[in-house]
PDB file of N, CA, C and O in Angstrom:
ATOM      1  N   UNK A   1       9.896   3.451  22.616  1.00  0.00           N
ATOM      2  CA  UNK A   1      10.466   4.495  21.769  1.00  0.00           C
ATOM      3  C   UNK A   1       9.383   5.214  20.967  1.00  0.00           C
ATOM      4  O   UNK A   1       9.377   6.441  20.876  1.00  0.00           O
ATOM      5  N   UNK A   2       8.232   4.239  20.238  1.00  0.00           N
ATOM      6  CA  UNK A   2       7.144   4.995  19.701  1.00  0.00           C
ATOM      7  C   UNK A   2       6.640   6.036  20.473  1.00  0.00           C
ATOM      8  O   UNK A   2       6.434   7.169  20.037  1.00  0.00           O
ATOM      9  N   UNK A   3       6.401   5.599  21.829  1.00  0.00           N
ATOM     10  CA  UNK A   3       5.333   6.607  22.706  1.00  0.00           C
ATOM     11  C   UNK A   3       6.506   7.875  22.877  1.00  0.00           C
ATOM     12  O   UNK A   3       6.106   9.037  22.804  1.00  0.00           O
ATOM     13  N   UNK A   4       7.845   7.611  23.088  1.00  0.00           N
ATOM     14  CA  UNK A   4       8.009   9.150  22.822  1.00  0.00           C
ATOM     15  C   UNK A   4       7.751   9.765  22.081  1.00  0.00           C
ATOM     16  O   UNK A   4       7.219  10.837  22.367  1.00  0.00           O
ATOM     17  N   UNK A   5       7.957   9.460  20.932  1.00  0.00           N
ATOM     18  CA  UNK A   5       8.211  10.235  19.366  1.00  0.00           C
ATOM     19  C   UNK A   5       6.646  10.808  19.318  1.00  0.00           C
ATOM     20  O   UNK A   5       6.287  11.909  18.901  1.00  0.00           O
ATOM     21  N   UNK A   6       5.934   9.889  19.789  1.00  0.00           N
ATOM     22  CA  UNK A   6       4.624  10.496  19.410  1.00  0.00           C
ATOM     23  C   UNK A   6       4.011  11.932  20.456  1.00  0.00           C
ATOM     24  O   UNK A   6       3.273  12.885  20.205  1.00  0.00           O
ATOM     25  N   UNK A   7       5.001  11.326  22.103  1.00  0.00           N
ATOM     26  CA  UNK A   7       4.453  12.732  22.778  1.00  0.00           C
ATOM     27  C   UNK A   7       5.336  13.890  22.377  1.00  0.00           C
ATOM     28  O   UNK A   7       5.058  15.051  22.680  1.00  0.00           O
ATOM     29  N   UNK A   8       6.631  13.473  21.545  1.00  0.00           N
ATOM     30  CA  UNK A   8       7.295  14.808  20.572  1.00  0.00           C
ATOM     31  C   UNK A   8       6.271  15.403  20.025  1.00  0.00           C
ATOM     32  O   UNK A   8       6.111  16.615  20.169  1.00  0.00           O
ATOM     33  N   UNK A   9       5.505  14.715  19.383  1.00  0.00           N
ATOM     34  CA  UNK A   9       5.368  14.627  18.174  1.00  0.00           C
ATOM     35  C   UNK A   9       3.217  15.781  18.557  1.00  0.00           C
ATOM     36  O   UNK A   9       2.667  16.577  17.795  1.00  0.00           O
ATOM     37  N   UNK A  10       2.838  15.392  19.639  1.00  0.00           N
ATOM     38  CA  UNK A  10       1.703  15.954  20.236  1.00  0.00           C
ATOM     39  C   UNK A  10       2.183  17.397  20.978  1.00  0.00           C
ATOM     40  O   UNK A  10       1.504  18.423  20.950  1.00  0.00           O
ATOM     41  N   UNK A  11       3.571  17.257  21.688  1.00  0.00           N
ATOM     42  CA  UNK A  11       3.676  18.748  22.051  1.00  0.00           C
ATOM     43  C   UNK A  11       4.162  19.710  20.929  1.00  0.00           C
ATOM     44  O   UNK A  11       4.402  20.903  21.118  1.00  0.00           O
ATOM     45  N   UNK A  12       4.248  19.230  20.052  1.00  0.00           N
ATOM     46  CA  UNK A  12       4.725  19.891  18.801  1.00  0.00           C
ATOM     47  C   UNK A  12       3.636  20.433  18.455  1.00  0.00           C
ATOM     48  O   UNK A  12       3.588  21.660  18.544  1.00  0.00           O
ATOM     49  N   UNK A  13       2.269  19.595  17.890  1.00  0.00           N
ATOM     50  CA  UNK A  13       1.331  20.097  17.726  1.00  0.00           C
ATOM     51  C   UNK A  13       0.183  21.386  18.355  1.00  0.00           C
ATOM     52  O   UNK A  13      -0.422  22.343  17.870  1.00  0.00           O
ATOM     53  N   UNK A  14       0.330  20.717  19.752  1.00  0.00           N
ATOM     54  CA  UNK A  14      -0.518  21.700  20.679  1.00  0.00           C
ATOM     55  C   UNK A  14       0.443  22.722  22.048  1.00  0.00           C
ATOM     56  O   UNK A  14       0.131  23.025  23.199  1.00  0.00           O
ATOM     57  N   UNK A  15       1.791  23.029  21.129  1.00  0.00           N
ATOM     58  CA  UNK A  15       2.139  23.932  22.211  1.00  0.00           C
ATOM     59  C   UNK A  15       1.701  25.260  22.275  1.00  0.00           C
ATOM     60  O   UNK A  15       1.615  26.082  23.187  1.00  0.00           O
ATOM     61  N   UNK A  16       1.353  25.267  20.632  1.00  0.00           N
ATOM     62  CA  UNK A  16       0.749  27.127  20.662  1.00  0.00           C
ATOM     63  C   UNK A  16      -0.416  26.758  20.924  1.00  0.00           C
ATOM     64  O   UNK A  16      -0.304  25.624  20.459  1.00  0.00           O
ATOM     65  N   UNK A  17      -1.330  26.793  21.251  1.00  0.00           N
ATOM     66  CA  UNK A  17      -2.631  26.393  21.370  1.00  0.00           C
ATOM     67  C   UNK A  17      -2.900  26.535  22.687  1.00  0.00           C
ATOM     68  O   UNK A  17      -2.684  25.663  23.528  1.00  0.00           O
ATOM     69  N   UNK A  18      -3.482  27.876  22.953  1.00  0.00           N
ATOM     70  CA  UNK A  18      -3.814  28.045  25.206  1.00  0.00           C
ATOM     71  C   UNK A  18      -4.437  26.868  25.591  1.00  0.00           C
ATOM     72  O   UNK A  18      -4.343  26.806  26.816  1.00  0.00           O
ATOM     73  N   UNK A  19      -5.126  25.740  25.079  1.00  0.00           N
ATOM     74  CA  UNK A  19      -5.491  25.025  25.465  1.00  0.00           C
ATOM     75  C   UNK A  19      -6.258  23.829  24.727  1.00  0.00           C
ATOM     76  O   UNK A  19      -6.830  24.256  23.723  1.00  0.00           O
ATOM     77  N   UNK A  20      -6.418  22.611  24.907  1.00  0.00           N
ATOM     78  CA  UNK A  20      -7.064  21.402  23.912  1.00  0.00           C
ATOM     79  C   UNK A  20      -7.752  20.650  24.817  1.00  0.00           C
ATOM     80  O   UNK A  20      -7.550  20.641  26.032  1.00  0.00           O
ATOM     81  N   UNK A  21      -8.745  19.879  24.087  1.00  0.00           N
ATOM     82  CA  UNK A  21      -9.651  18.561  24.672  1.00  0.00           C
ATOM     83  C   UNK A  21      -8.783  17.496  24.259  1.00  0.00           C
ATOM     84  O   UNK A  21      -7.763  17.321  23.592  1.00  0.00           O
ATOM     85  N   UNK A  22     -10.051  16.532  25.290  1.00  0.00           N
ATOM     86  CA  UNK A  22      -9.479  15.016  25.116  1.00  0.00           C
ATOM     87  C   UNK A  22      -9.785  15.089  23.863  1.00  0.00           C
ATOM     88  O   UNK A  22      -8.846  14.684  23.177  1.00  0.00           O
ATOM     89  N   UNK A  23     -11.115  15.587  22.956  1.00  0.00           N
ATOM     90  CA  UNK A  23     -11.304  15.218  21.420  1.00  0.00           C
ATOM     91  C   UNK A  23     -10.216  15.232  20.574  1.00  0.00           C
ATOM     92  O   UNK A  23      -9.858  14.558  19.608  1.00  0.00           O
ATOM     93  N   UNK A  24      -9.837  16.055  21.111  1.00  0.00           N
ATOM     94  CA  UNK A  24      -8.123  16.809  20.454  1.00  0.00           C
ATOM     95  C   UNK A  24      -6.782  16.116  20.052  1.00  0.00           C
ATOM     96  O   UNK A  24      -6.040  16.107  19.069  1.00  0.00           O
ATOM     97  N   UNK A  25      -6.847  15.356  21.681  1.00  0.00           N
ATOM     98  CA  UNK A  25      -6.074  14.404  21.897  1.00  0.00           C
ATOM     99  C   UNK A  25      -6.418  12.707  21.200  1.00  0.00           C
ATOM    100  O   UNK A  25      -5.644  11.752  21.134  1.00  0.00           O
ATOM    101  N   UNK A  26      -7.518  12.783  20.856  1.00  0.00           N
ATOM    102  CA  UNK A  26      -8.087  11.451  20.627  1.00  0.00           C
ATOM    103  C   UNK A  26      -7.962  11.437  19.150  1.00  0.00           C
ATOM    104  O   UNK A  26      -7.860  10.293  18.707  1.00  0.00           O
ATOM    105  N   UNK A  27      -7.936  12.546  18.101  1.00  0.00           N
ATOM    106  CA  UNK A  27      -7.542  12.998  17.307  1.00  0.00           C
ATOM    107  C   UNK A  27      -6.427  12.803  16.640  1.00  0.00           C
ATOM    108  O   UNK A  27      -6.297  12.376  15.492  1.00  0.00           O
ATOM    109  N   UNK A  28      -5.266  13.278  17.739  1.00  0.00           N
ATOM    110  CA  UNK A  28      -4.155  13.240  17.097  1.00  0.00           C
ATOM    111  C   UNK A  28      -3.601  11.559  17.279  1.00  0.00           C
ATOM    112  O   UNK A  28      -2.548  11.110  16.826  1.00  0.00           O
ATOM    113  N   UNK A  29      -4.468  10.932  17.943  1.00  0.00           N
ATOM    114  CA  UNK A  29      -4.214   9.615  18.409  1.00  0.00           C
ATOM    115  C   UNK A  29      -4.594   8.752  16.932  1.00  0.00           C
ATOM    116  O   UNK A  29      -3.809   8.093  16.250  1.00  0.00           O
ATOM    117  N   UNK A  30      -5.509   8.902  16.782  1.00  0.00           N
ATOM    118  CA  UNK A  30      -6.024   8.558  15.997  1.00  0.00           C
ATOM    119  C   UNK A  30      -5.775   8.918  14.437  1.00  0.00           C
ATOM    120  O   UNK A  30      -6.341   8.330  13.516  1.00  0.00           O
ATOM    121  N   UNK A  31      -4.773  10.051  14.265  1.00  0.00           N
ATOM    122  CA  UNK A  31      -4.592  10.023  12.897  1.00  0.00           C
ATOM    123  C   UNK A  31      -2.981   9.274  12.841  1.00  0.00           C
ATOM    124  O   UNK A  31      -2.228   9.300  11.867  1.00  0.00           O
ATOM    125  N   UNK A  32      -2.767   8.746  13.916  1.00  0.00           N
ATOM    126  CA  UNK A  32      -1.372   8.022  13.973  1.00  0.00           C
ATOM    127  C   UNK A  32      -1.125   6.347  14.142  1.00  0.00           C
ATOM    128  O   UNK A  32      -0.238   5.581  13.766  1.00  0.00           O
ATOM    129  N   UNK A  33      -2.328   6.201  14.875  1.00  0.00           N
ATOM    130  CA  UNK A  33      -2.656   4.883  15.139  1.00  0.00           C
ATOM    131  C   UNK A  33      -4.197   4.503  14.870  1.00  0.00           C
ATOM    132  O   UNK A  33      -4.954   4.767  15.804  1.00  0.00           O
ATOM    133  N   UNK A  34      -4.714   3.972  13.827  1.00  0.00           N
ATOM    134  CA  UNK A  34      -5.832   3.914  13.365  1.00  0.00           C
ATOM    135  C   UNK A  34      -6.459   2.881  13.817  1.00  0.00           C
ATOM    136  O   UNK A  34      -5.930   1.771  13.767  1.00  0.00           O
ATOM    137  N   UNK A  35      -8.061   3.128  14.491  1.00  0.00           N
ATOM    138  CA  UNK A  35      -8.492   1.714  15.454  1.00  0.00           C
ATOM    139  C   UNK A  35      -8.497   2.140  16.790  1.00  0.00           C
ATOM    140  O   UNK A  35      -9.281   1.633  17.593  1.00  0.00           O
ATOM    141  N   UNK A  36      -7.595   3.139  17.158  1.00  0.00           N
ATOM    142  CA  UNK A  36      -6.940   3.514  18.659  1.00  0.00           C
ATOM    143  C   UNK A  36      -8.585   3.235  19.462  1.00  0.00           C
ATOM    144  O   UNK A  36      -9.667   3.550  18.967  1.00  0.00           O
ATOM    145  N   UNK A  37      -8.343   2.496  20.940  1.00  0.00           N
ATOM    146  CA  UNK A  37      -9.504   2.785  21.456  1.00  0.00           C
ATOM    147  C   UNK A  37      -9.505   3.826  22.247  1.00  0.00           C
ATOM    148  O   UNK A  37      -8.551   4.505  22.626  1.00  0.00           O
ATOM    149  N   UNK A  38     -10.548   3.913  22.464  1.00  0.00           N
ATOM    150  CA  UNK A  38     -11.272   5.389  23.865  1.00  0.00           C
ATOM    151  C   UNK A  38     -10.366   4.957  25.007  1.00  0.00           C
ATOM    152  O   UNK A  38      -9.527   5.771  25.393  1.00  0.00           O
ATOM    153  N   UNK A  39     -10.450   3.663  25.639  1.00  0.00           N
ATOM    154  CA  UNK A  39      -9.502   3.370  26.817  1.00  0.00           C
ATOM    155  C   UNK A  39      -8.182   3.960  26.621  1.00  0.00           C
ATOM    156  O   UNK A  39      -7.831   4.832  27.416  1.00  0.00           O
ATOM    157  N   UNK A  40      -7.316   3.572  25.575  1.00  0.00           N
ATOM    158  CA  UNK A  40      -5.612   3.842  25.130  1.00  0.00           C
ATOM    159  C   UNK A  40      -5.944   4.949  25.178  1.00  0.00           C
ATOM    160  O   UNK A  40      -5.403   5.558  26.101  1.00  0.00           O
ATOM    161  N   UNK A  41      -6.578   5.490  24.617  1.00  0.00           N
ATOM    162  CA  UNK A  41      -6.708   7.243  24.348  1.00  0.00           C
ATOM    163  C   UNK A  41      -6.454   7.969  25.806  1.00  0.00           C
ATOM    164  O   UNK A  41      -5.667   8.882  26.052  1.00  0.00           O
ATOM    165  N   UNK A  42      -7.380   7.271  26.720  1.00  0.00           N
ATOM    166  CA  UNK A  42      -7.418   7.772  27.849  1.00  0.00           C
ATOM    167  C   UNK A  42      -6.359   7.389  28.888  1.00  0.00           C
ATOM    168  O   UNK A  42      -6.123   8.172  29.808  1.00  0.00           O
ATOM    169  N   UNK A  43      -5.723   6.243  28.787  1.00  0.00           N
ATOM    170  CA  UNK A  43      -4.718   5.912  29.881  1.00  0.00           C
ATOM    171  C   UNK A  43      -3.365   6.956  28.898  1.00  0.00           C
ATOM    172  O   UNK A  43      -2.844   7.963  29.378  1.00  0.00           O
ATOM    173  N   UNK A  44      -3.143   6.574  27.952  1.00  0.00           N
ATOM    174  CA  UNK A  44      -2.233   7.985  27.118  1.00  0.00           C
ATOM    175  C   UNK A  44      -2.509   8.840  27.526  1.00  0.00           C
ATOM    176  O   UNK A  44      -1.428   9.307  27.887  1.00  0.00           O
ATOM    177  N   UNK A  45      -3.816  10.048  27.999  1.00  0.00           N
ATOM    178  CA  UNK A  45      -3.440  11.076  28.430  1.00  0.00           C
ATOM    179  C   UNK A  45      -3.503  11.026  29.839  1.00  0.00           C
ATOM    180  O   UNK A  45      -3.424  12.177  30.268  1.00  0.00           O
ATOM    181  N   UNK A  46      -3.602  10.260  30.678  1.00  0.00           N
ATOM    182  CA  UNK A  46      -3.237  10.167  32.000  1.00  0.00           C
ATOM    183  C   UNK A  46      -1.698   9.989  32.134  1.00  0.00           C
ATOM    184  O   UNK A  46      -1.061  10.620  32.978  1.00  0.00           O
ATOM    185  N   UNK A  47      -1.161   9.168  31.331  1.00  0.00           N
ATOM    186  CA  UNK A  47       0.171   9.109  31.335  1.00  0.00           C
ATOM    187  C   UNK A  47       1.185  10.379  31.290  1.00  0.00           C
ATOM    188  O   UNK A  47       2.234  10.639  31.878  1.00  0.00           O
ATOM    189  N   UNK A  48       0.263  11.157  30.163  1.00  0.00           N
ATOM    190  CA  UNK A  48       1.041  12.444  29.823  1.00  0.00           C
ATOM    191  C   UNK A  48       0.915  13.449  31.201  1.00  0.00           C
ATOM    192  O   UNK A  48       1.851  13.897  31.863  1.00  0.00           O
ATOM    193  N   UNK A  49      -0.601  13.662  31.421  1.00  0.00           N
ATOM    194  CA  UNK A  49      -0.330  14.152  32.704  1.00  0.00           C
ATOM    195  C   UNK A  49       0.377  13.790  34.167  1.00  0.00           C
ATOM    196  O   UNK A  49       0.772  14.623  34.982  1.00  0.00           O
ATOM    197  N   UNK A  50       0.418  12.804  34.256  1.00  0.00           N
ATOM    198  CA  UNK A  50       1.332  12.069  35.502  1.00  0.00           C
ATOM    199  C   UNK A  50       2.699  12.609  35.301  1.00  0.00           C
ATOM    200  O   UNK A  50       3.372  13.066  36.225  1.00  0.00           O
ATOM    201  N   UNK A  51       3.269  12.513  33.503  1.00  0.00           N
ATOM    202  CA  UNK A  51       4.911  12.250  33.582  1.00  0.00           C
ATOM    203  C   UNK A  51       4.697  14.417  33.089  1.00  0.00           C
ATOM    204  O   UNK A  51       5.474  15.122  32.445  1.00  0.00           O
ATOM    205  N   UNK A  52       3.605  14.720  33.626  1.00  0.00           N
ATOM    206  CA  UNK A  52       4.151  16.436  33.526  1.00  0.00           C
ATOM    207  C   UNK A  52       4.375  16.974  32.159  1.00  0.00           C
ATOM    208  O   UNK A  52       4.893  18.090  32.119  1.00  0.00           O
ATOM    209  N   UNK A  53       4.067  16.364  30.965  1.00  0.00           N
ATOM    210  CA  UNK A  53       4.329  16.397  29.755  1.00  0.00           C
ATOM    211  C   UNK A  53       2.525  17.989  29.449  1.00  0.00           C
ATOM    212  O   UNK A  53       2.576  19.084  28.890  1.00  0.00           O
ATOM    213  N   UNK A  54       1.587  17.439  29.976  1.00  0.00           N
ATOM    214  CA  UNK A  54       0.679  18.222  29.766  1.00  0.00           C
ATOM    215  C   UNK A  54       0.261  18.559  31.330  1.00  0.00           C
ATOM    216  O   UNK A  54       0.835  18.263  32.378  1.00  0.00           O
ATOM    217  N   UNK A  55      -0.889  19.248  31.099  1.00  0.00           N
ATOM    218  CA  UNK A  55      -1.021  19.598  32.707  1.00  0.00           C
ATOM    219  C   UNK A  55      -3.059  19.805  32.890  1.00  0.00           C
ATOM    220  O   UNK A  55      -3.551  20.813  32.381  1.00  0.00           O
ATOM    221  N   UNK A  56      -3.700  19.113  33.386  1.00  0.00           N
ATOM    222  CA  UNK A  56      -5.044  19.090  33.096  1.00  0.00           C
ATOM    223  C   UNK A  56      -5.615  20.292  33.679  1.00  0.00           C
ATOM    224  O   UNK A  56      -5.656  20.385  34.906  1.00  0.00           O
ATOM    225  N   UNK A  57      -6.196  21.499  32.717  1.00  0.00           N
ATOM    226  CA  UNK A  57      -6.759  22.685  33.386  1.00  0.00           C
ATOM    227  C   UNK A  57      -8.082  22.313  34.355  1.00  0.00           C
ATOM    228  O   UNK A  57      -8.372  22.777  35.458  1.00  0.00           O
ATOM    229  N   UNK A  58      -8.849  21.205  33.457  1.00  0.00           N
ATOM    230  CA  UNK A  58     -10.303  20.522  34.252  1.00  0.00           C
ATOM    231  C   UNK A  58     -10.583  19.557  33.542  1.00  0.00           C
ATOM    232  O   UNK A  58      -9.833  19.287  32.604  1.00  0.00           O
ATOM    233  N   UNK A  59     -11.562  18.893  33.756  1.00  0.00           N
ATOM    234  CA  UNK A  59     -12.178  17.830  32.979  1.00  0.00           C
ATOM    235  C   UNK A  59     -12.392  18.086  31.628  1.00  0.00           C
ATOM    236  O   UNK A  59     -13.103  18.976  31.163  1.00  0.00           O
ATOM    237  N   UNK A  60     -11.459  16.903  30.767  1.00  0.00           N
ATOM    238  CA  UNK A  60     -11.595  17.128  29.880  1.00  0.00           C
ATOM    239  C   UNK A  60     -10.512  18.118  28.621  1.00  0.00           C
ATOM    240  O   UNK A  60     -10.188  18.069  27.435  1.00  0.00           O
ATOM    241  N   UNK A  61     -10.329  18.799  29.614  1.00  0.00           N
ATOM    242  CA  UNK A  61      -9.230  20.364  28.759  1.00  0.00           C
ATOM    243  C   UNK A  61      -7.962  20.360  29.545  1.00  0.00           C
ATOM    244  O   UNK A  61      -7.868  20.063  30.736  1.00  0.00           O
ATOM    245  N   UNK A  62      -6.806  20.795  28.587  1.00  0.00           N
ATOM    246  CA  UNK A  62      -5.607  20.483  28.921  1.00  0.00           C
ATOM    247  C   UNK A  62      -4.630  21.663  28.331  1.00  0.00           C
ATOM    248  O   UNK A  62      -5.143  22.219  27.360  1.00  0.00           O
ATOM    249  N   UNK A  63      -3.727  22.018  28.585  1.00  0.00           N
ATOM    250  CA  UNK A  63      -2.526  22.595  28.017  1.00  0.00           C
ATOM    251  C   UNK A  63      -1.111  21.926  28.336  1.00  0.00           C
ATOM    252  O   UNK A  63      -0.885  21.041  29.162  1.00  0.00           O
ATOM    253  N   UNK A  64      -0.043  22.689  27.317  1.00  0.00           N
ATOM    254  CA  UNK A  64       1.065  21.575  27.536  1.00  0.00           C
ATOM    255  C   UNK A  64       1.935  22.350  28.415  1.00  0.00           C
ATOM    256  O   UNK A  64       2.285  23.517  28.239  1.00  0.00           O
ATOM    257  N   UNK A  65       2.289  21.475  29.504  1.00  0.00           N
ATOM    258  CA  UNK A  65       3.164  22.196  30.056  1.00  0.00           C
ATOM    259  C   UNK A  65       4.355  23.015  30.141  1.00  0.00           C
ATOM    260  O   UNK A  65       5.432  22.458  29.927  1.00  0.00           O
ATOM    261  N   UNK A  66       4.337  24.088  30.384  1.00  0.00           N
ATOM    262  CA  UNK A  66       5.145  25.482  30.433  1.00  0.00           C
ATOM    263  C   UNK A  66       6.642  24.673  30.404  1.00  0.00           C
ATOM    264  O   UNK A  66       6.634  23.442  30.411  1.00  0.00           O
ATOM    265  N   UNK A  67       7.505  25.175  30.383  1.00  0.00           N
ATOM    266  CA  UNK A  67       8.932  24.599  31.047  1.00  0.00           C
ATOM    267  C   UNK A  67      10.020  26.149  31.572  1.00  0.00           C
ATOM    268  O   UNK A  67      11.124  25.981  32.088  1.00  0.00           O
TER     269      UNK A  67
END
């Protein structure tokens, strides 16, 4: 239930935004869960991209997906 609220809670943040980094993402990770590692950070945004929530422009940079 957390991990939704929180990808609410990230497309909320970066939907106006043409586009964000992993820094970005590691960011908002991190002002929610304090400690977060680089790994979580990173399987979290693989997750997001898999379940279509964001959409990876290239390495590294991302936008949230259109609907």
């Amino acid at each position: 239930m957390a991990r939704l609220l929180l990808e609410k809670e990230l497309v909320k943040k970066f939907k106006k935004k043409d586009e964000f980094t992993t820094s970005d993402v590691r960011g908002f990770y991190q002002q929610h869960q304090k400690g977060i590692k680089n790994s979580t950070v990173n399987w979290n945004i693989y997750h997001l991209v898999k379940e279509e929530v964001i959409v990876r422009k290239k390495i590294g940079l991302f936008k949230i997906k259109s609907k």
